[in-house]
C-alpha positions as CSV (number, residue, x, y, z in Angstrom):
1,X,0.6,39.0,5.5
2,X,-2.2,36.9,4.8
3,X,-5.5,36.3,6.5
4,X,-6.1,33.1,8.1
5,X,-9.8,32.5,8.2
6,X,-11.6,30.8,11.5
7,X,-14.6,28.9,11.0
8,X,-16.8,29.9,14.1
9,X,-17.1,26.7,16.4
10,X,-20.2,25.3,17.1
11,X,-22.0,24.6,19.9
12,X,-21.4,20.7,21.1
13,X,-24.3,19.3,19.6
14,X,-25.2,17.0,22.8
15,X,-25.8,20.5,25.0
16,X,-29.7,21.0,24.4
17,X,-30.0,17.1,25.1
18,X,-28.5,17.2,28.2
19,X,-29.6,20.6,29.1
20,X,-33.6,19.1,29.1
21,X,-32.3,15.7,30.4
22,X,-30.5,17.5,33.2
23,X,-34.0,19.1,34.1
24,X,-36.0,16.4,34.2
25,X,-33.7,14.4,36.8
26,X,-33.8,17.7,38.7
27,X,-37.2,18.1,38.7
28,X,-37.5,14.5,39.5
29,X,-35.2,14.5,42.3
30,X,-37.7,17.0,44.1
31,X,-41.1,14.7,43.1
32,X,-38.7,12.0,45.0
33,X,-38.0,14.1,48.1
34,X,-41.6,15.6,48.7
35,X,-43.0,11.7,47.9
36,X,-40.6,9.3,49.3
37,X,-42.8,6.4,47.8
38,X,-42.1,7.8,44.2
39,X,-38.5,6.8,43.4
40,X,-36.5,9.3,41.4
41,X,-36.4,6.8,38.3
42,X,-39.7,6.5,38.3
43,X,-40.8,10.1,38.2
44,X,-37.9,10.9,35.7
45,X,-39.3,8.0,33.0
46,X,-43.0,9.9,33.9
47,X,-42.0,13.0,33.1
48,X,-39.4,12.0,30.2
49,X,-43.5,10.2,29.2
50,X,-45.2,13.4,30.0
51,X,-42.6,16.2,27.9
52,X,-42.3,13.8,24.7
53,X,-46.2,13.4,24.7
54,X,-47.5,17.1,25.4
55,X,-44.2,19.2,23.8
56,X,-42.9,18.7,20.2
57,X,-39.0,18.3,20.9
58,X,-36.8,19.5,18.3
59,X,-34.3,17.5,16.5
60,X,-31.7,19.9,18.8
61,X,-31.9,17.7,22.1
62,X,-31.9,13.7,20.1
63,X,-28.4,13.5,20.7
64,X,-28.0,14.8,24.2
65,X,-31.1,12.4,24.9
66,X,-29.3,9.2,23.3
67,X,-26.2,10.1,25.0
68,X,-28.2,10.0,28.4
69,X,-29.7,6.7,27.2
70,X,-26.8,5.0,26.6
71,X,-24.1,6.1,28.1
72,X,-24.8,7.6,30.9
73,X,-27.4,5.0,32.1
74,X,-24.6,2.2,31.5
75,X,-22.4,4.0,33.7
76,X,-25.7,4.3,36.3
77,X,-26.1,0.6,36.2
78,X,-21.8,0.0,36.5
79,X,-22.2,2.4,40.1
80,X,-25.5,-0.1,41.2
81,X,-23.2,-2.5,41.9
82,X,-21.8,-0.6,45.3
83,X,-25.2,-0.4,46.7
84,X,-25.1,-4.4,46.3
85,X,-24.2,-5.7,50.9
86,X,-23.5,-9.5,49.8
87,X,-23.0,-9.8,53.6
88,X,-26.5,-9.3,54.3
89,X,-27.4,-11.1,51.1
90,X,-25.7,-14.3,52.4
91,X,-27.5,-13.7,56.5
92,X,-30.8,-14.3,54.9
93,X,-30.0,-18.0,54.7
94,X,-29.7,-20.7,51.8
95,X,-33.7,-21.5,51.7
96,X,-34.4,-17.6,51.1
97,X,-31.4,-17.4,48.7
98,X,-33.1,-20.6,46.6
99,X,-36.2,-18.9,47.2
100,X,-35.3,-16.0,45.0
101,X,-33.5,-17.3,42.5
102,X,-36.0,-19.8,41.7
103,X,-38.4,-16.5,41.7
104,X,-36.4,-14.9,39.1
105,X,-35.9,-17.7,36.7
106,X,-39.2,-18.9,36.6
107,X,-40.5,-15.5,36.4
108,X,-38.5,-14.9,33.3
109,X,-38.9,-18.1,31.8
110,X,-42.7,-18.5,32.1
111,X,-43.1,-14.8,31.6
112,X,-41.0,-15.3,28.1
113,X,-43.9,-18.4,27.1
114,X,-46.4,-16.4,28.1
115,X,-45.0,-13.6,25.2
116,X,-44.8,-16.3,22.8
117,X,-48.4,-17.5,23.7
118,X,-49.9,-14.0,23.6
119,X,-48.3,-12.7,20.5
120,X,-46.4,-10.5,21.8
121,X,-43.1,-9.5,19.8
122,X,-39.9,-11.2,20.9
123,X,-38.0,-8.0,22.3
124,X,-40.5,-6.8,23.4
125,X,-41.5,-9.6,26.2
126,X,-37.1,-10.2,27.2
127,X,-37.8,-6.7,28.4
128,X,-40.7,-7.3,30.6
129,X,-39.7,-10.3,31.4
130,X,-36.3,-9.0,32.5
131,X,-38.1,-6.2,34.4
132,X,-40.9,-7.9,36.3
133,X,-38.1,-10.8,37.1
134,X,-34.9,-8.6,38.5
135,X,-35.4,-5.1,39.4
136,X,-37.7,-3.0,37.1
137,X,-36.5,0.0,34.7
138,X,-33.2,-0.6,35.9
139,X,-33.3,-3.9,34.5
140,X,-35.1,-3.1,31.5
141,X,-32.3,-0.4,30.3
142,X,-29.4,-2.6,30.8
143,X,-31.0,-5.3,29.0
144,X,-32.1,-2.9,26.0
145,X,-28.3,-1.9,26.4
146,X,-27.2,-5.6,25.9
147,X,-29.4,-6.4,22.6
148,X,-31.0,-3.4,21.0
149,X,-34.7,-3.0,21.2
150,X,-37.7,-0.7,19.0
151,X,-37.7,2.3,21.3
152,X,-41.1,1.8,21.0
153,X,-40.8,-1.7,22.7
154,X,-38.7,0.1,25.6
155,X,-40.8,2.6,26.1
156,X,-43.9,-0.3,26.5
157,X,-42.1,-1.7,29.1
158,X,-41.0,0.4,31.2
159,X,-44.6,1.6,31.3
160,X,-45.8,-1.8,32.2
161,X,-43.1,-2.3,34.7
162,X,-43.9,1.5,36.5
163,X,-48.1,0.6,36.0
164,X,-47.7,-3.2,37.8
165,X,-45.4,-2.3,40.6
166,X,-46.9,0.7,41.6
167,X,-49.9,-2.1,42.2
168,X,-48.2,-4.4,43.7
169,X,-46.3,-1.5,45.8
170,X,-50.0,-0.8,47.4
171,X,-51.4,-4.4,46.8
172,X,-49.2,-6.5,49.0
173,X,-49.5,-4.3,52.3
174,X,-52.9,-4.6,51.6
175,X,-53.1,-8.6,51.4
176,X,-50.6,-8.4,54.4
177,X,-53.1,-9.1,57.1
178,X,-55.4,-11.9,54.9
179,X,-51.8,-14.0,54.3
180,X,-51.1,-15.2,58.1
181,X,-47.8,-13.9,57.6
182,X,-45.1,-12.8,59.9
183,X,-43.5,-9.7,59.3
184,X,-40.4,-11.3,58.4
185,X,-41.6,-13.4,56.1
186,X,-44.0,-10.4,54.6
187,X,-40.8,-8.5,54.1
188,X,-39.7,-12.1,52.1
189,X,-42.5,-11.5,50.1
190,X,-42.4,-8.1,49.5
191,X,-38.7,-7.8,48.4
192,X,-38.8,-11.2,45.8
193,X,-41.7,-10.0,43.9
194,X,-42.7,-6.3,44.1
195,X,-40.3,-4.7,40.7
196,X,-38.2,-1.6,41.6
197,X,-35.8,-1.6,45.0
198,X,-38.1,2.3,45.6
199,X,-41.0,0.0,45.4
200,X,-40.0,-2.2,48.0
201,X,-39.0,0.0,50.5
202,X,-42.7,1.7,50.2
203,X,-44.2,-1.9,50.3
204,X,-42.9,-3.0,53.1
205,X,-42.3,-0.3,55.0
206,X,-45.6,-0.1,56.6
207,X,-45.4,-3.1,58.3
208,X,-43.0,-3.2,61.3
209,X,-39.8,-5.1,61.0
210,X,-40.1,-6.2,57.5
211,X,-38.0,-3.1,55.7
212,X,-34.6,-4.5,56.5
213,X,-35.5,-8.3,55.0
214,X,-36.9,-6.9,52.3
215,X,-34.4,-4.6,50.8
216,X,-31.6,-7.6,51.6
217,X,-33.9,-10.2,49.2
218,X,-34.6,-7.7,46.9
219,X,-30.9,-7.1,46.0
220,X,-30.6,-11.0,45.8
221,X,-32.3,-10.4,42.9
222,X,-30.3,-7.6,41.5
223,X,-27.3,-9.8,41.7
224,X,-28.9,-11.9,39.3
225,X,-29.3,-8.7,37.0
226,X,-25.2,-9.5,35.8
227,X,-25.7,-13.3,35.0
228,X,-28.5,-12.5,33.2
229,X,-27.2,-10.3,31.0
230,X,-24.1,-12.2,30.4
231,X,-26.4,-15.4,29.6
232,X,-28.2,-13.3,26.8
233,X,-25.2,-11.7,25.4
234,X,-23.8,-14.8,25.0
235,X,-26.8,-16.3,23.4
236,X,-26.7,-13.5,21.0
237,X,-23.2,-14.8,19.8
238,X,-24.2,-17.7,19.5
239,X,-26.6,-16.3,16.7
240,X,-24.3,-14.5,14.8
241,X,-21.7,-16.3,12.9
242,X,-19.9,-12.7,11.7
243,X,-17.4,-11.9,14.7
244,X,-18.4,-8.0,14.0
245,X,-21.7,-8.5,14.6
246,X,-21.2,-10.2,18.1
247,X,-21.5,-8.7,21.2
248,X,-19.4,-9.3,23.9
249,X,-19.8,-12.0,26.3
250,X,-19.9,-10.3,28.9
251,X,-20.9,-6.3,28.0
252,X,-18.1,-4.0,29.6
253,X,-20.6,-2.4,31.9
254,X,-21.6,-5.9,33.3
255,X,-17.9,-5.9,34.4
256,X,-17.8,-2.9,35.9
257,X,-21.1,-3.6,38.0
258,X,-19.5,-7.2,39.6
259,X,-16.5,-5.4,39.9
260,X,-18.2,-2.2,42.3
261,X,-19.9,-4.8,44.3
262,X,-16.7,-6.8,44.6
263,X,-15.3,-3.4,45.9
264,X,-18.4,-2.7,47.9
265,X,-17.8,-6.5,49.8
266,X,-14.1,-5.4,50.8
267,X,-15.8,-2.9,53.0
268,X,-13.0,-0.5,52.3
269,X,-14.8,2.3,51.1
270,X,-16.2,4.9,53.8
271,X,-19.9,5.9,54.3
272,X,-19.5,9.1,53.1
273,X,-18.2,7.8,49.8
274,X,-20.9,5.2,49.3
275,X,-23.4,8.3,49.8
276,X,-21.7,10.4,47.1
277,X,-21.5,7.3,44.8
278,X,-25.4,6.0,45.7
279,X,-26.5,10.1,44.6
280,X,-24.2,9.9,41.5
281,X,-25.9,6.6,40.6
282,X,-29.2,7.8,41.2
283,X,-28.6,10.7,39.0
284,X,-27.4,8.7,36.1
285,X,-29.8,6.1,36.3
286,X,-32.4,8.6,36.4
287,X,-30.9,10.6,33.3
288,X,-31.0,7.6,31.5
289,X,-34.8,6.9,32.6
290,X,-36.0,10.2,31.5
291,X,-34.1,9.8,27.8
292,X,-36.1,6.2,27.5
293,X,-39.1,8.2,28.9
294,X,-38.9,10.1,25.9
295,X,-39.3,7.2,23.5
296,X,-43.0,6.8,25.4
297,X,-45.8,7.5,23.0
298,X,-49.2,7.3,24.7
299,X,-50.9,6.4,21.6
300,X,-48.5,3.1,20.6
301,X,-48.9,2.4,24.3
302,X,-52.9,2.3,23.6
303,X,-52.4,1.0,20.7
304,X,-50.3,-2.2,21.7
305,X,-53.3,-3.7,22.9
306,X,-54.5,-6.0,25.8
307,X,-52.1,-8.5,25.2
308,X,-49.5,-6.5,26.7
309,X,-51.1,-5.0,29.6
310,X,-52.2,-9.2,30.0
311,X,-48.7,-10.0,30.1
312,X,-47.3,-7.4,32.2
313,X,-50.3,-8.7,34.7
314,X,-49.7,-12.3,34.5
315,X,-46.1,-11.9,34.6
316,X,-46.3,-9.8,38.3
317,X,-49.1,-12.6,39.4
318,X,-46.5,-15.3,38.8
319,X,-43.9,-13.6,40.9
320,X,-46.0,-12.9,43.2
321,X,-48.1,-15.7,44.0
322,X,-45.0,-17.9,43.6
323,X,-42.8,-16.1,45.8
324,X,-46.0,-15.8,48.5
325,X,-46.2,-20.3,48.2
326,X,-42.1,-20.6,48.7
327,X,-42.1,-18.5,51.9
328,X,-45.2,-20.2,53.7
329,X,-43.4,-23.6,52.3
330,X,-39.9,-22.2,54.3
331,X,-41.8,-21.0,57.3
């Protein structure tokens, strides 16, 4: 009888990736809990920064970290759309509405010029312009996931979009009292311009009655997140004559996301589910962050030059200071 031979399996080669990405969101997820202002993507993309710049990784863990990077953070950005309540989206009112979505184009547009007139590489300044405009690293993934940036150029901006909320997250409640405003329209003002939904809670949570306001405009702009990629996806076809090389019109993940938040507006789903799914999406979102963390590289972030950090500081005085004029314009 003969001897059939077995070639010894392998480990999956994504294990050690995921094994150090799974980590990080852990370790994260605690930073989160002890500081509430410190959102859980935020200290996941800092400490995805801090591993890749003080540990040599080993080739092991690249494809569990571009698994995490892709995938999973599509998937994170697909389960964003059930924390989207176009209910209260529609209460704030049609001026408020306007208000934001001016915000966001102009924000983008000018912010895009602004590139162009600084130097700054193309893909580079869609990706901080995307950030700064919609709803920070968030924003900056799925965009990077829709046209394929220099991880480098990633890795630049969500740096700049972390540095430039964080100031804004402590500037605005400190320009509160100079403004004249009233805490409704502080929590207007708060929620259209300060970068990550974390940040805006933290922003405008010191001052009384703003929170709820704040949190509702700020996921006006998220909504805006799926048009915008759609609009640069299909831009990107039109640039490409060779049907292979074309991305979709709409990405597959920009589906899924209208179609959660079209679940989400049913209000079929119970709260206990929408808690499961909002931890599920925070964990993704923040696997994702820590693998684009990793692509951080202190020294190209020096390196890049004023230019950059001039953009990402222009770009979040435009928002701001334009989103400040529209809501003393409204009243």
């Amino acid at each position: 009888m003969g001897i059939v031979r077995t070639t010894p399996r392998t480990a999956d080669p994504v294990l050690p990736g995921l094994a150090l990405v799974g980590t990080g969101v852990a370790v994260a997820m605690v930073l989160s809990w002890l500081f509430p202002s410190v959102s859980a993507l935020t200290a996941a993309v800092l400490l995805g920064a801090v591993v890749a710049n003080v540990v040599t990784l080993p080739a092991s863990v690249t494809p569990g970290v571009k698994l995490a990077g892709r995938r999973l953070l599509r998937l994170g950005v697909v389960l964003l759309g059930l924390k989207l309540v176009f209910q209260d989206v529609l209460k704030l009112g049609y001026e408020i509405l306007v208000l934001a979505v001016v915000a966001v184009v102009v924000t983008f547009v000018v912010t895009r010029w602004l590139g162009r007139v600084l130097g700054v590489g193309e893909g580079l300044s869609l990706l901080i312009a995307t950030g700064f405009s919609i709803c920070g690293a968030s924003a900056v993934a799925a965009m990077n996931s829709v046209r394929q940036q220099d991880e480098e150029d990633v890795a630049k901006a969500l740096g700049l979009v972390t540095l430039f909320g964080t100031v804004a997250m402590f500037g605005l409640p400190a320009l509160f009292p100079l403004t004249g405003l009233s805490s409704a329209q502080y929590g207007v003002w708060a929620g259209g311009s300060v970068h990550e939904v974390a940040q805006v809670v933290a922003a405008a949570g010191p001052v009384s009655g703003a929170l709820a306001i704040a949190v509702a405009v700020k996921l006006t702009r998220v909504v805006l997140l799926a048009p915008m990629l759609a609009a640069v996806s299909f831009a990107e076809r039109l640039k490409y004559p060779t049907s292979g090389q074309r991305p979709p019109i709409v990405p597959l993940f920009v589906l899924g996301f209208l179609a959660m938040a079209a679940v989400r507006a049913t209000g079929l789903l119970p709260d206990v589910v929408l808690s499961a799914a909002t931890f599920v999406d925070t964990v993704l979102l923040a696997a994702g962050m820590f693998a684009l963390g990793t692509a951080v590289r202190l020294r190209s972030l020096i390196r890049s030059g004023p230019a950059v950090l001039l953009l990402g500081l222009l770009s979040t005085t435009v928002i701001v200071v334009l989103v400040l004029t529209g809501t003393v314009l409204i009243g």
